[in-house]
N, C-alpha and C positions, 0 to 999 in steps of 0.2 A: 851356120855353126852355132853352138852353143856353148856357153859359160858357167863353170861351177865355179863359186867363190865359197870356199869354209873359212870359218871363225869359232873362236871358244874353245880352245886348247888351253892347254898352260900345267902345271905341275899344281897336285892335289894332294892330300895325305891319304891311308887307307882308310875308307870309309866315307871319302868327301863325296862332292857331287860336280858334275857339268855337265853343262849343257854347250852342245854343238848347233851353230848354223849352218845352211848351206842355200844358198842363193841363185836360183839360173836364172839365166839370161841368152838374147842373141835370138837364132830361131826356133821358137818353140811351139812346133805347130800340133803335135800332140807329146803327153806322155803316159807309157803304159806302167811306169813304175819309177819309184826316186828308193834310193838306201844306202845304209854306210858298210863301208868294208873297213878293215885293219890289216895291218901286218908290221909285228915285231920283227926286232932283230932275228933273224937264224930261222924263221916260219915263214909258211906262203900267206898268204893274202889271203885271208876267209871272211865269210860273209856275217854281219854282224846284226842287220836289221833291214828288211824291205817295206816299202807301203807302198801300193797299186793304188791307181787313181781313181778309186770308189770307195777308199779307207783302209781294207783291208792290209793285217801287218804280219811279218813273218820274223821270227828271233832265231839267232844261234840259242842251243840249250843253255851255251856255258853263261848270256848275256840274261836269259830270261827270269823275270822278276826283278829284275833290278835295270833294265833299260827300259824306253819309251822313246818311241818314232812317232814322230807325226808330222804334219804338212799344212802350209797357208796355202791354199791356190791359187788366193788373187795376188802371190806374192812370188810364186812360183818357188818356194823356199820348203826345206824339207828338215827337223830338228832332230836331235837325238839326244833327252834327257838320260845320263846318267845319272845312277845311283850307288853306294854301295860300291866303291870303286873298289879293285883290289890290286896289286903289283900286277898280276896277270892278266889288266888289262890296258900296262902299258905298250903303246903302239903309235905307229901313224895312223889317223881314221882319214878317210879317203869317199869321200861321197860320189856317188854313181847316180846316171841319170839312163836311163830305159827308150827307146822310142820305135814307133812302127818301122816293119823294113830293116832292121838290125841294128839303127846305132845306137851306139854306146858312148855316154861321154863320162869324163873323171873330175874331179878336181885336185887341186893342186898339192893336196893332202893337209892334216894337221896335228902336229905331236901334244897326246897324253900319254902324261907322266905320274902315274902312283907312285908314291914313295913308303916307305914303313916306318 
């Protein structure tokens, strides 16, 4: 099994910035992919940011230019700088982990809050 641990939530003003961690752990015998998802009140779960285990990264439009994903591997840890925060991107962010064979693992989510 494996482990996601998020950290670096918390309530921002429009315009601030944070950064998100995310941590695995447990057995990690490959990964094909680490990224954050969200999901606000009254919307589904959409996808926010991916990076594959050769670097490459993929963005929602609405995040692009003003987010950054990237990854420690000897850390097994996967970041997601915000920037440029706006009300619209308050949510829970929810990091996901990829692996051969189908699974899928979550974490336990973490609330960002824009405020105006």
């Amino acid at each position: 099994q494996v482990q996601l641990v998020e950290s670096g939530g918390g309530l921002v003003q429009t315009g601030g910035s944070l950064r998100l961690s995310c941590a695995a752990s447990g057995n990690i015998f490959s990964i094909n992919a680490m990224g954050w998802y969200r999901q606000a009140p009254g919307k589904q779960r959409e996808l926010v940011a991916t990076i594959i285990s050769r670097g490459s990264t993929n963005y929602a439009d609405s995040v692009k230019g003003r987010f950054t994903i990237s990854r420690d591997n000897t850390k097994n840890t996967v970041y997601l700088q915000m920037n440029s925060l706006k009300p619209e991107d308050t949510a829970v962010y929810y990091c996901n982990l990829n692996q051969p064979r189908g699974y899928t693992y979550w974490g336990q989510g973490t609330q960002v809050t824009v405020s105006s």
